[in-house]
mmCIF file as Biopython writes it, N, C-alpha, C and O atoms, coordinates in Angstrom:
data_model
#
loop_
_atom_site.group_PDB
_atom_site.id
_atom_site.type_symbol
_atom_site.label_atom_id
_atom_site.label_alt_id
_atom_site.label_comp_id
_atom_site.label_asym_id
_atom_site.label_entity_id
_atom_site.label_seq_id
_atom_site.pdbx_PDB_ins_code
_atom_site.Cartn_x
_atom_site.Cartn_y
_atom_site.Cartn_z
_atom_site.occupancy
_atom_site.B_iso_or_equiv
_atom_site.auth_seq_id
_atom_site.auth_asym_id
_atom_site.pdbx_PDB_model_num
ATOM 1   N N  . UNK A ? 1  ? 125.359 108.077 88.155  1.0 0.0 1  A 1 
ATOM 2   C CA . UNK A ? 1  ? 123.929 107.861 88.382  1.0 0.0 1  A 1 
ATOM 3   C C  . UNK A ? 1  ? 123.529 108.375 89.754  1.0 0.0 1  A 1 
ATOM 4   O O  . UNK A ? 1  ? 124.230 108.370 90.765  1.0 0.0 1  A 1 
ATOM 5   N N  . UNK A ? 2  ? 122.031 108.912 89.595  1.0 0.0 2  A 1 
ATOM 6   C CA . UNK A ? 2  ? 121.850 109.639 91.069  1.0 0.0 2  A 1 
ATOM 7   C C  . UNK A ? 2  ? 120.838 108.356 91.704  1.0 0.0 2  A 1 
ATOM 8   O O  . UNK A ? 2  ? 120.341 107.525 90.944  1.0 0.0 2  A 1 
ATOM 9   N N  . UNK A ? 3  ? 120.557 108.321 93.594  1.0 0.0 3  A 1 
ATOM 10  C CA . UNK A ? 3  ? 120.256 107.133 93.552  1.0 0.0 3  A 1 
ATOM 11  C C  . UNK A ? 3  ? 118.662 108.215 94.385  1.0 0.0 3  A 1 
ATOM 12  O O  . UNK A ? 3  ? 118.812 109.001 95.320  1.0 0.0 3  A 1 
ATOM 13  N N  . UNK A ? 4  ? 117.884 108.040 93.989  1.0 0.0 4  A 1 
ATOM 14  C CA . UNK A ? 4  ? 116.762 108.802 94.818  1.0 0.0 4  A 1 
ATOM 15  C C  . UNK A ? 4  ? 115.874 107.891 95.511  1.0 0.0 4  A 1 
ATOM 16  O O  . UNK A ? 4  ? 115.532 106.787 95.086  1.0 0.0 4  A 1 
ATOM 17  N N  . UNK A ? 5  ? 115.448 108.534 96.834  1.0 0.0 5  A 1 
ATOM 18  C CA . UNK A ? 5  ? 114.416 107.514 97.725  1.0 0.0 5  A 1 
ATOM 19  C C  . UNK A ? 5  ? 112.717 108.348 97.844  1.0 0.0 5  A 1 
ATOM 20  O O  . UNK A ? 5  ? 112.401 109.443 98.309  1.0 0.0 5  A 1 
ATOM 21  N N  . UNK A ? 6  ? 111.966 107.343 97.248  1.0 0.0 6  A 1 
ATOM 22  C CA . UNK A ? 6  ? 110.374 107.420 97.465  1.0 0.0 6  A 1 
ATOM 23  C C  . UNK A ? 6  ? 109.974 107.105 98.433  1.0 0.0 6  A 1 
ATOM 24  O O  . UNK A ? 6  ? 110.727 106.373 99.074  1.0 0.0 6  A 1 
ATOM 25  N N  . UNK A ? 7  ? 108.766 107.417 99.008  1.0 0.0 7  A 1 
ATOM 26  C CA . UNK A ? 7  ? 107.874 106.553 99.636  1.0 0.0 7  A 1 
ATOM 27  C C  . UNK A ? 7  ? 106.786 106.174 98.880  1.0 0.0 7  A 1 
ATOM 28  O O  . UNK A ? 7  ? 106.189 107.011 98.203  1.0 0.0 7  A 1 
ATOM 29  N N  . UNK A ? 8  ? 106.413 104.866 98.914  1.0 0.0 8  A 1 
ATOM 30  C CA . UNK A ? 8  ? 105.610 104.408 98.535  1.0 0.0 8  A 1 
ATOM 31  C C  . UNK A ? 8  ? 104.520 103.391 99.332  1.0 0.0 8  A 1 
ATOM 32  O O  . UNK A ? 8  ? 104.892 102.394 99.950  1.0 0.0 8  A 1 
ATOM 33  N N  . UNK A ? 9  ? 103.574 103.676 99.250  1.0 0.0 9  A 1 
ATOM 34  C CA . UNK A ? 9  ? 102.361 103.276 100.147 1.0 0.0 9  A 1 
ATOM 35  C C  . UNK A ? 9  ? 102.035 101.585 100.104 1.0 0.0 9  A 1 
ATOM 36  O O  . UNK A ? 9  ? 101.013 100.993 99.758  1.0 0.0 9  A 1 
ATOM 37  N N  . UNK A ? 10 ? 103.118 101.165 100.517 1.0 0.0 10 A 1 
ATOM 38  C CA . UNK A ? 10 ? 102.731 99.472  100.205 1.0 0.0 10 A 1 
ATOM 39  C C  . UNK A ? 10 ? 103.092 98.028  101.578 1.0 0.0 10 A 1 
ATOM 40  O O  . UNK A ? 10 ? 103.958 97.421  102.208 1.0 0.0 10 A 1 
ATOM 41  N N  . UNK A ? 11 ? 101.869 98.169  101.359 1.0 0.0 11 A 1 
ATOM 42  C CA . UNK A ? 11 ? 100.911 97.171  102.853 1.0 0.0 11 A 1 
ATOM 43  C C  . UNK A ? 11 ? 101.953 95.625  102.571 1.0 0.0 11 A 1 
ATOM 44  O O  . UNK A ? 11 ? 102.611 95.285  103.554 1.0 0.0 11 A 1 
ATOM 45  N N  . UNK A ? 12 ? 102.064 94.914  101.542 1.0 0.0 12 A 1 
ATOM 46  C CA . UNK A ? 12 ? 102.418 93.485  100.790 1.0 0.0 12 A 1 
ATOM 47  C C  . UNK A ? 12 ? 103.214 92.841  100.059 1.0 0.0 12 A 1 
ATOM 48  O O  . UNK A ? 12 ? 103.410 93.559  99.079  1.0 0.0 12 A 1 
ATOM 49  N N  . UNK A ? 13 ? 103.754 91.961  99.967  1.0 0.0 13 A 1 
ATOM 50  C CA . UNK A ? 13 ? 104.409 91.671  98.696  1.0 0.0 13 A 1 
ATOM 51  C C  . UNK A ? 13 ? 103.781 91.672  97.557  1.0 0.0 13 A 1 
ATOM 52  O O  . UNK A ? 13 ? 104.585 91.545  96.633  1.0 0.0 13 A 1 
ATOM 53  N N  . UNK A ? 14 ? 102.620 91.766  97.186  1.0 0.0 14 A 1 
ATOM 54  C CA . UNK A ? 14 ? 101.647 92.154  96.200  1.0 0.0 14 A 1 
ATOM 55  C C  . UNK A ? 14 ? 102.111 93.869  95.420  1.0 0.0 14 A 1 
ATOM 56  O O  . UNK A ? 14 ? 102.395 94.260  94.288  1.0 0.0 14 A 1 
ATOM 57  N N  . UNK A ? 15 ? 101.987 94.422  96.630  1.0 0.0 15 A 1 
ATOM 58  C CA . UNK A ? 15 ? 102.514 95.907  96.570  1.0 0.0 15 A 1 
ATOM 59  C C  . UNK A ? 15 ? 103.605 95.811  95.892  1.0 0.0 15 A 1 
ATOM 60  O O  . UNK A ? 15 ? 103.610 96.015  94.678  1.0 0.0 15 A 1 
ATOM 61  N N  . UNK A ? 16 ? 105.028 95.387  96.782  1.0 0.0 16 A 1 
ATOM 62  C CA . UNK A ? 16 ? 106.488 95.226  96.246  1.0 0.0 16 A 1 
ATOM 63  C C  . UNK A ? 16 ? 106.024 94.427  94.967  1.0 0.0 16 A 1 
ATOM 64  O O  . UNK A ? 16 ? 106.339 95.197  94.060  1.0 0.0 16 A 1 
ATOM 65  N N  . UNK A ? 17 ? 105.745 93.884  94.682  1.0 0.0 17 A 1 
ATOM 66  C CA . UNK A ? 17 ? 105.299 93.029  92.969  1.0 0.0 17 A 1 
ATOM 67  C C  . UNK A ? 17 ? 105.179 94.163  91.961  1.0 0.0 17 A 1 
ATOM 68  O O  . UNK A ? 17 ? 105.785 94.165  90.889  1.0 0.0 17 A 1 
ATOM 69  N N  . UNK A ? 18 ? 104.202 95.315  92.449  1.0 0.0 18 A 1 
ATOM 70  C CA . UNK A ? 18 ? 103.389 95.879  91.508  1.0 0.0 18 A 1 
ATOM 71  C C  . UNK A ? 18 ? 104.733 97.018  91.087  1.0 0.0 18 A 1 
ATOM 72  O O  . UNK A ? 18 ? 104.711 97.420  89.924  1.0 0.0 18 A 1 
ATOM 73  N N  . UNK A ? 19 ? 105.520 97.372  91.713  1.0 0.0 19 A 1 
ATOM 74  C CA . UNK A ? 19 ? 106.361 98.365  91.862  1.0 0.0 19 A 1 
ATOM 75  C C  . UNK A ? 19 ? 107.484 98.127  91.302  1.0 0.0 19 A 1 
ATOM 76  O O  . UNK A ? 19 ? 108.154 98.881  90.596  1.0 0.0 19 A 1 
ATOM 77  N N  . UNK A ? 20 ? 107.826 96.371  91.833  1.0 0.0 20 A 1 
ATOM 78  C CA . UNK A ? 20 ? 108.755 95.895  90.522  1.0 0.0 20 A 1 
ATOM 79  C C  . UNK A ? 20 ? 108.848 95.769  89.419  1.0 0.0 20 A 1 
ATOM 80  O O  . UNK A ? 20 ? 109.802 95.880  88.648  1.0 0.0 20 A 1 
ATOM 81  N N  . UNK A ? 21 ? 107.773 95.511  89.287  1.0 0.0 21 A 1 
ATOM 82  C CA . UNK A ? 21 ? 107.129 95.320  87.155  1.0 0.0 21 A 1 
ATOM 83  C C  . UNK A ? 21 ? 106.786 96.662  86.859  1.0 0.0 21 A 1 
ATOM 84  O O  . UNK A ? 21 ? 106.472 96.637  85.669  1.0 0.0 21 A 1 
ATOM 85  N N  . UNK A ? 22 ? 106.670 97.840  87.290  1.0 0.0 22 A 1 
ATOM 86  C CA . UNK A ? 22 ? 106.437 99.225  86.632  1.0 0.0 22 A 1 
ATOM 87  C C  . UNK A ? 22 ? 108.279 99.544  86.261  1.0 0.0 22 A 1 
ATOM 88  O O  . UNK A ? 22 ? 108.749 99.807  85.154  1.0 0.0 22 A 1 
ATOM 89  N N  . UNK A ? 23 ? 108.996 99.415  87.511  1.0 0.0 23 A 1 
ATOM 90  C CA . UNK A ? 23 ? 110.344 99.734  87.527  1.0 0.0 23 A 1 
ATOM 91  C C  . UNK A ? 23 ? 111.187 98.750  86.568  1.0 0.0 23 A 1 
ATOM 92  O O  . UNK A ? 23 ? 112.131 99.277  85.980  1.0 0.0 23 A 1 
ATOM 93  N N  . UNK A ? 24 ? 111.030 97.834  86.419  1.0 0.0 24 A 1 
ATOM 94  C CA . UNK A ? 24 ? 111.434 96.745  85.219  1.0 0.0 24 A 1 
ATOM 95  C C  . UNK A ? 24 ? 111.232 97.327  84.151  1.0 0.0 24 A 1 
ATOM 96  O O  . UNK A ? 24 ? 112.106 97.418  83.289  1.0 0.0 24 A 1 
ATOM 97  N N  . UNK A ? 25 ? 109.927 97.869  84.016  1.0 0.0 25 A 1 
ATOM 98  C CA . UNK A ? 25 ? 110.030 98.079  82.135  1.0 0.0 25 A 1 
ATOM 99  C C  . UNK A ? 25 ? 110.668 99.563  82.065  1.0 0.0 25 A 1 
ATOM 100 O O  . UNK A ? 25 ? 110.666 100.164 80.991  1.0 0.0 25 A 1 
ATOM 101 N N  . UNK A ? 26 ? 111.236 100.163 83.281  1.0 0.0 26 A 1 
ATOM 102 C CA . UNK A ? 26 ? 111.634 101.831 82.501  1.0 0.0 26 A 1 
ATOM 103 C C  . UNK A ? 26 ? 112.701 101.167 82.994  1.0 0.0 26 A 1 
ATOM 104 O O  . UNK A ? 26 ? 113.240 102.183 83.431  1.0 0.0 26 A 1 
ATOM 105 N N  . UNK A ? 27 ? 113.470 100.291 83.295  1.0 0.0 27 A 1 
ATOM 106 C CA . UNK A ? 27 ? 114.548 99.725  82.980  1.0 0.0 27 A 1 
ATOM 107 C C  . UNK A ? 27 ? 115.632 100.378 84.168  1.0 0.0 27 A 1 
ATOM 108 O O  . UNK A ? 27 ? 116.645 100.886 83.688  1.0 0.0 27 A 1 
ATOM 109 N N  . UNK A ? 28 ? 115.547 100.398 85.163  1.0 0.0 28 A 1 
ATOM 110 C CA . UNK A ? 28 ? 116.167 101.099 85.788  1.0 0.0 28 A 1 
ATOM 111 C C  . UNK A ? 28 ? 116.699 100.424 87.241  1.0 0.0 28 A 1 
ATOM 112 O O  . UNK A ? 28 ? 115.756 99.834  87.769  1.0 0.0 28 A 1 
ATOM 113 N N  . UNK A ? 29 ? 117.570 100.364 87.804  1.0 0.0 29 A 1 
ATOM 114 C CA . UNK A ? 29 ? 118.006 99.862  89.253  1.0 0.0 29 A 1 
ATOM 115 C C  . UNK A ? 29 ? 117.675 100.102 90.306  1.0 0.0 29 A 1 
ATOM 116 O O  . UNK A ? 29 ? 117.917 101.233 90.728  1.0 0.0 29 A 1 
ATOM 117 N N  . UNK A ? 30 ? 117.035 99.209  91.099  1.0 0.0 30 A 1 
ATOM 118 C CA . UNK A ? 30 ? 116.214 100.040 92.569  1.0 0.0 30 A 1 
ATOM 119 C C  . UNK A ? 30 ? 116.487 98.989  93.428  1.0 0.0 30 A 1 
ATOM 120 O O  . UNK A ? 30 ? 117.071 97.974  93.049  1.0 0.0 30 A 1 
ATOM 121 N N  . UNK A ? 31 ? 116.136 99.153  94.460  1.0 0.0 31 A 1 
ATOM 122 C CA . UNK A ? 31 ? 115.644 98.654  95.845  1.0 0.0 31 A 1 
ATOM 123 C C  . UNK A ? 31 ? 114.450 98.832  96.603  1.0 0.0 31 A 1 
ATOM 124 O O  . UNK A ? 31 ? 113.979 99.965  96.508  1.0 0.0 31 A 1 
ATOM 125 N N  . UNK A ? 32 ? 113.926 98.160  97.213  1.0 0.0 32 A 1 
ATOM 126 C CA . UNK A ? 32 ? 112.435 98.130  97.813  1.0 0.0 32 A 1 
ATOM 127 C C  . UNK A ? 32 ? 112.401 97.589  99.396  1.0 0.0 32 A 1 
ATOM 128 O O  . UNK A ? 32 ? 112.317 96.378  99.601  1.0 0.0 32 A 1 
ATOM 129 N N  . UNK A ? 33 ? 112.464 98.465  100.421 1.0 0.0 33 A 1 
ATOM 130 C CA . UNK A ? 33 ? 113.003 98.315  101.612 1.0 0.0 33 A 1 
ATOM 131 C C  . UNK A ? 33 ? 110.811 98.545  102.125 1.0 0.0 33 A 1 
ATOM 132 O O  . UNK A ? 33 ? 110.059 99.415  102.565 1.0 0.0 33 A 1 
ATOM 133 N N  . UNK A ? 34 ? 110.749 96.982  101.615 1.0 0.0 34 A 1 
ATOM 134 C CA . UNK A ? 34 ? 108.910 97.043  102.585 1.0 0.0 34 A 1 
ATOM 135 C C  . UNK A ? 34 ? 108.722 97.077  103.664 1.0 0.0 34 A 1 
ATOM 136 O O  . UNK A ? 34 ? 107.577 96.646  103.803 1.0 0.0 34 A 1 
ATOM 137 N N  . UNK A ? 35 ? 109.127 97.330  104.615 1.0 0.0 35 A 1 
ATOM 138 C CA . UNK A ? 35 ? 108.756 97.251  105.870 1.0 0.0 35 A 1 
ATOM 139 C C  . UNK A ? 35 ? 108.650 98.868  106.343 1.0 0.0 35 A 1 
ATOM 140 O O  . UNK A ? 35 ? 107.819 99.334  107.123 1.0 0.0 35 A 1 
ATOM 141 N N  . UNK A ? 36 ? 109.859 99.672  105.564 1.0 0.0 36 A 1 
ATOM 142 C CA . UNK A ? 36 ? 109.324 100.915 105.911 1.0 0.0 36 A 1 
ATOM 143 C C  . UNK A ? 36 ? 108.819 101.896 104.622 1.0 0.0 36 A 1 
ATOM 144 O O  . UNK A ? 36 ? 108.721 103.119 104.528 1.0 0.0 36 A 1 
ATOM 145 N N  . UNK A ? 37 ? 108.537 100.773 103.656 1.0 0.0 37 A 1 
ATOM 146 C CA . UNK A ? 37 ? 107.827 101.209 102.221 1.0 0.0 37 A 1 
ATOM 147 C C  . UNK A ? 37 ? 108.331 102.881 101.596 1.0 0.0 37 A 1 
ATOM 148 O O  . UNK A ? 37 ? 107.841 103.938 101.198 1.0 0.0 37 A 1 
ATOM 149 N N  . UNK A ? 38 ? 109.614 102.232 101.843 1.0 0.0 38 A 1 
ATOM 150 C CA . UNK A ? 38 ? 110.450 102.697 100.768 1.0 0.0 38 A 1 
ATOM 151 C C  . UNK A ? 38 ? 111.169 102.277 99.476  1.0 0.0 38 A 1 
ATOM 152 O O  . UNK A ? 38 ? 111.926 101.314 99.600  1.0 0.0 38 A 1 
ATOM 153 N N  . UNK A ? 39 ? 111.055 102.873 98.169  1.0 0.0 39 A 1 
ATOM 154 C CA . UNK A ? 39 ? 112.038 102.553 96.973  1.0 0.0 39 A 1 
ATOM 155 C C  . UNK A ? 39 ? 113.548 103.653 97.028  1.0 0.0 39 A 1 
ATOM 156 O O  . UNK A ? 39 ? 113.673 104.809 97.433  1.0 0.0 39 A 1 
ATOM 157 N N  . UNK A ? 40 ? 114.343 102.876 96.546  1.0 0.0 40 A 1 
ATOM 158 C CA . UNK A ? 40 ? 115.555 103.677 96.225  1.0 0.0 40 A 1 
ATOM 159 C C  . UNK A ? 40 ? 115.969 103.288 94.782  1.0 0.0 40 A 1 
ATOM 160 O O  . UNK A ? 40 ? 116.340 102.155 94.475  1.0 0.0 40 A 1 
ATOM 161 N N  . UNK A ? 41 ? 115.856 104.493 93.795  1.0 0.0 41 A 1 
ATOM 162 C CA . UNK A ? 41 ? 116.001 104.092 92.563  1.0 0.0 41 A 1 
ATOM 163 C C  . UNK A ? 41 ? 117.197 104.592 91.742  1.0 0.0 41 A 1 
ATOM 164 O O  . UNK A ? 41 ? 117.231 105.815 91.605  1.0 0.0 41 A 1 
ATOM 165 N N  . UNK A ? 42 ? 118.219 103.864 91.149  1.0 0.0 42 A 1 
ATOM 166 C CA . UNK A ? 42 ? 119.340 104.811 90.732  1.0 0.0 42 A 1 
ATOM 167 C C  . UNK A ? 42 ? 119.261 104.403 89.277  1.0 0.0 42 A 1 
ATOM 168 O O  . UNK A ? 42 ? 119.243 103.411 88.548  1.0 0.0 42 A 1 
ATOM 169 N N  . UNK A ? 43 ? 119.219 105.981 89.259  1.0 0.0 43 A 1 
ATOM 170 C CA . UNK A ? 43 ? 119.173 106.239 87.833  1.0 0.0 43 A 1 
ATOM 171 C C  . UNK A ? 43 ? 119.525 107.694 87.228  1.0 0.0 43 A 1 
ATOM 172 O O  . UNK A ? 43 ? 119.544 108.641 88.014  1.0 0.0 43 A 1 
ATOM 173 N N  . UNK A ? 44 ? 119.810 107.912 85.835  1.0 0.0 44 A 1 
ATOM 174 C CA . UNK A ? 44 ? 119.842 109.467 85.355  1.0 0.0 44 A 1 
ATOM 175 C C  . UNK A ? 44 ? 118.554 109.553 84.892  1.0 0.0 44 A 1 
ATOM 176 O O  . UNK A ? 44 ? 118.552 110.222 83.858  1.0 0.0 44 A 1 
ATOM 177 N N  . UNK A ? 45 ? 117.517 109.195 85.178  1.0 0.0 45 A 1 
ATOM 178 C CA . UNK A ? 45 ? 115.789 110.033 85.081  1.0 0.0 45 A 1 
ATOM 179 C C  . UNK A ? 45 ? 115.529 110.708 85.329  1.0 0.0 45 A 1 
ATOM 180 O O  . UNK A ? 45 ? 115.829 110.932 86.502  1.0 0.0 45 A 1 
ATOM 181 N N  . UNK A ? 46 ? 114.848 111.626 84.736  1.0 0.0 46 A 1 
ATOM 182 C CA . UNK A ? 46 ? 114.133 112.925 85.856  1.0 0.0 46 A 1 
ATOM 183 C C  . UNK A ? 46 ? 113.465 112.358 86.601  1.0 0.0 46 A 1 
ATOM 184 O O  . UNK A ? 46 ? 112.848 111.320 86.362  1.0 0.0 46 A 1 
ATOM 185 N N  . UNK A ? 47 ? 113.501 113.139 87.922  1.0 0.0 47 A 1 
ATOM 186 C CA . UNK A ? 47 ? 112.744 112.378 88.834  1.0 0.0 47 A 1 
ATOM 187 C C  . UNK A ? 47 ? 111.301 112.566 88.749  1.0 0.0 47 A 1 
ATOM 188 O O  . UNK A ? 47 ? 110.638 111.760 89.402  1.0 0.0 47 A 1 
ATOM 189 N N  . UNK A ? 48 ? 110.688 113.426 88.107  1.0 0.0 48 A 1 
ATOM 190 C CA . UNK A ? 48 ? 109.447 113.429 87.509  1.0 0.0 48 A 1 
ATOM 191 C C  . UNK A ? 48 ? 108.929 111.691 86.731  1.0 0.0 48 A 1 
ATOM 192 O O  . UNK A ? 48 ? 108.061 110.922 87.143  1.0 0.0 48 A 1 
ATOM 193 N N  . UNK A ? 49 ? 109.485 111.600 86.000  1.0 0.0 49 A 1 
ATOM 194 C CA . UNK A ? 49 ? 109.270 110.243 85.145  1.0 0.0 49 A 1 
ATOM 195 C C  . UNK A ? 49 ? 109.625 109.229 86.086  1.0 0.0 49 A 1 
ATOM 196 O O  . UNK A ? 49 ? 109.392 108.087 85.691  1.0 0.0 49 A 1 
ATOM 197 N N  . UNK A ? 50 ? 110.193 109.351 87.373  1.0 0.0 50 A 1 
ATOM 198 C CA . UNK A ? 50 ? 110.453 107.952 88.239  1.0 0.0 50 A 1 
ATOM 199 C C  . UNK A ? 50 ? 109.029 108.426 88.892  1.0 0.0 50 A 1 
ATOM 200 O O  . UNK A ? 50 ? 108.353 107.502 89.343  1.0 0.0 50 A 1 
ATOM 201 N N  . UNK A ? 51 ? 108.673 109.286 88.965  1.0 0.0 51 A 1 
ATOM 202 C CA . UNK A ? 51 ? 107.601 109.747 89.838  1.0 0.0 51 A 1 
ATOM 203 C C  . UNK A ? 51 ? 106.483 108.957 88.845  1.0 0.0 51 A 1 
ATOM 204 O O  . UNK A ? 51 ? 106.255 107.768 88.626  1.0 0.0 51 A 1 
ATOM 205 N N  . UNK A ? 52 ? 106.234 109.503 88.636  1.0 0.0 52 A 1 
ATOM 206 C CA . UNK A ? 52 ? 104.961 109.375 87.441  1.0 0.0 52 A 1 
ATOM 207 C C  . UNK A ? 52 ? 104.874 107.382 86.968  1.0 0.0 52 A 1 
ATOM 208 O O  . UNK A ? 52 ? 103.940 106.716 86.521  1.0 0.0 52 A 1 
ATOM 209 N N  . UNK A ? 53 ? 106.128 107.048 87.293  1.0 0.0 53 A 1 
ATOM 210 C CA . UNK A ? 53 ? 106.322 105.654 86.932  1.0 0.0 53 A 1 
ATOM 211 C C  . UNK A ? 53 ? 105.467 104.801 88.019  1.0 0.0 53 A 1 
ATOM 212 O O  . UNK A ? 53 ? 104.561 104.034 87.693  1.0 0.0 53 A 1 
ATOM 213 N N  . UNK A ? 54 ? 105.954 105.085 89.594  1.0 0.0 54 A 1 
ATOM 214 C CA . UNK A ? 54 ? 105.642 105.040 90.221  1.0 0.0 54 A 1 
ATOM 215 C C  . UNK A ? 54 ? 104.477 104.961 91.000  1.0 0.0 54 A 1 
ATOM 216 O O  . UNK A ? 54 ? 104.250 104.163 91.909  1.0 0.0 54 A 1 
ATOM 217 N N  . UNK A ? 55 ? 103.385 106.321 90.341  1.0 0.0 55 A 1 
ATOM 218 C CA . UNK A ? 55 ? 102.040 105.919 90.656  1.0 0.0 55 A 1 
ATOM 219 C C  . UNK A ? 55 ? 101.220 105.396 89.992  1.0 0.0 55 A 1 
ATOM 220 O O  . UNK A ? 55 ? 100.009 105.358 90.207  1.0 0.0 55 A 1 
ATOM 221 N N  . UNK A ? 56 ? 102.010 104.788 88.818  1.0 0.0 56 A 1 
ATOM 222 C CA . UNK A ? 56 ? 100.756 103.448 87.798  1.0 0.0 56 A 1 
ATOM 223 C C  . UNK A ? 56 ? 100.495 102.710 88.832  1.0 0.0 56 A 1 
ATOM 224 O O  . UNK A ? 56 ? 99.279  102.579 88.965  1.0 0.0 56 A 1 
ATOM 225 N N  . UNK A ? 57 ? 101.321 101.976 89.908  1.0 0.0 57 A 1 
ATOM 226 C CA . UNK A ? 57 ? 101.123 101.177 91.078  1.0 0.0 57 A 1 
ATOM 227 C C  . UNK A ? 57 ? 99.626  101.447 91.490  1.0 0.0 57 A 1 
ATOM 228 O O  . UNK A ? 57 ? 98.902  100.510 91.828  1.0 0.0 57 A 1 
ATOM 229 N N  . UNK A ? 58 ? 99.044  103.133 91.445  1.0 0.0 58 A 1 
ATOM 230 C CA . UNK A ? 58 ? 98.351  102.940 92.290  1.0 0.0 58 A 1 
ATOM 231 C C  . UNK A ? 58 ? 98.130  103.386 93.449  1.0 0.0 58 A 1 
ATOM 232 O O  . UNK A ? 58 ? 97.053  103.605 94.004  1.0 0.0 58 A 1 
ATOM 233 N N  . UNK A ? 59 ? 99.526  103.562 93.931  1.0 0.0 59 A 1 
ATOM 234 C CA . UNK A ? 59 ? 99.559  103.097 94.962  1.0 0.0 59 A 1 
ATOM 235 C C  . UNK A ? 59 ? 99.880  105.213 95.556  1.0 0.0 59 A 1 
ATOM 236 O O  . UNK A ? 59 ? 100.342 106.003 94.733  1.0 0.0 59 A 1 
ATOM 237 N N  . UNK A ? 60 ? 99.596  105.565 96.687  1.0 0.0 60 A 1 
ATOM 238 C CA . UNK A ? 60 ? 100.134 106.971 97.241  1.0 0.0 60 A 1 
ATOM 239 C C  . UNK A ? 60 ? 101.782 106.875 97.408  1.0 0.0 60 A 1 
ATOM 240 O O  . UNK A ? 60 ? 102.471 106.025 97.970  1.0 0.0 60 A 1 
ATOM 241 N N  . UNK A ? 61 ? 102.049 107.784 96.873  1.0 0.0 61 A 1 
ATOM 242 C CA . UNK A ? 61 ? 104.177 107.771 96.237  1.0 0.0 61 A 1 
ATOM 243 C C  . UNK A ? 61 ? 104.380 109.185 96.446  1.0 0.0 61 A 1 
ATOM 244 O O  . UNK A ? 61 ? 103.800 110.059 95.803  1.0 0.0 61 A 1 
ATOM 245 N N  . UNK A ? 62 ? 105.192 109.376 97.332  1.0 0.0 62 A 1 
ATOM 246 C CA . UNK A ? 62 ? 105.876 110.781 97.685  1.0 0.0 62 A 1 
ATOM 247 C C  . UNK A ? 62 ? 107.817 110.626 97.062  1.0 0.0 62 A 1 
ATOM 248 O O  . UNK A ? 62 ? 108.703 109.777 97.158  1.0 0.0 62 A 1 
ATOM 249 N N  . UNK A ? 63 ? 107.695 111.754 96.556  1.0 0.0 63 A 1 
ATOM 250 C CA . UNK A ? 63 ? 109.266 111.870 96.287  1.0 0.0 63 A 1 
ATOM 251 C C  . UNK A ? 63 ? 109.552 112.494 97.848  1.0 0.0 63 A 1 
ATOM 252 O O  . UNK A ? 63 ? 108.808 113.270 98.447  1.0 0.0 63 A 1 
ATOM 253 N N  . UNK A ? 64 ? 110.994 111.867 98.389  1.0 0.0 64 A 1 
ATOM 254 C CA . UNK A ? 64 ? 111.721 111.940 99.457  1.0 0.0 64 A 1 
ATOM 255 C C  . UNK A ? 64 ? 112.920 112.919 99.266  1.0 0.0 64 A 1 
ATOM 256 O O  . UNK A ? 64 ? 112.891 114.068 99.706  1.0 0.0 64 A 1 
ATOM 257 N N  . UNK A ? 65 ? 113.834 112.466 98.677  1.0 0.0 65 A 1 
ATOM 258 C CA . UNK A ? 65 ? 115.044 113.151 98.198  1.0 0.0 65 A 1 
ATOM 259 C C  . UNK A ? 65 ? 116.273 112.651 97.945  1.0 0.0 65 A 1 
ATOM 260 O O  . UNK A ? 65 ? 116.364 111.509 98.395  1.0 0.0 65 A 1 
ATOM 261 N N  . UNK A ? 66 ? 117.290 113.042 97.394  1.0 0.0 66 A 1 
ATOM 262 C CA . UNK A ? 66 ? 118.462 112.256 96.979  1.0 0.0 66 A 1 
ATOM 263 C C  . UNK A ? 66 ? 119.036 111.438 97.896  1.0 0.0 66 A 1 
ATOM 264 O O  . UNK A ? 66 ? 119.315 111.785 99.043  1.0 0.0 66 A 1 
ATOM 265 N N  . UNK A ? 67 ? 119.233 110.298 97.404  1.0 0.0 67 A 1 
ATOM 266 C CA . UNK A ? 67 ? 119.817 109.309 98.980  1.0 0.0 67 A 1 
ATOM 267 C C  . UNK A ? 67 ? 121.579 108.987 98.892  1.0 0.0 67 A 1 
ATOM 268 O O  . UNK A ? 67 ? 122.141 108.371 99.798  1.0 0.0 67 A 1 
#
């Protein structure tokens, strides 16, 4: 499994909430490091579809690169 790191634009634990329940239902293993509003997600996804998962949030989400 590859483990890739986002940024994701999130002010709250509201934020980290919204990011958990998108990442829950595509079923996949992550981490959520809020303070410098980053995800690290490991998975075999394209990273397109972690992408795309990602901005149902909402929220502004940059792909970073393999971590």
């Amino acid at each position: 499994m590859t483990k890739q790191e986002f940024f994701v634009d999130m002010t709250c634990e509201g934020c980290s909430g919204a990011v958990t329940r998108v990442l829950t239902k595509l079923g996949v293993t992550f981490d959520i490091d809020l303070p410098n509003k980053k995800v690290f997600i490991e998975s075999d996804k394209d990273t397109d579809v972690l992408l795309e998962t990602l901005k149902k949030t909402g929220k502004a989400v940059n792909y970073i690169g393999p971590k």
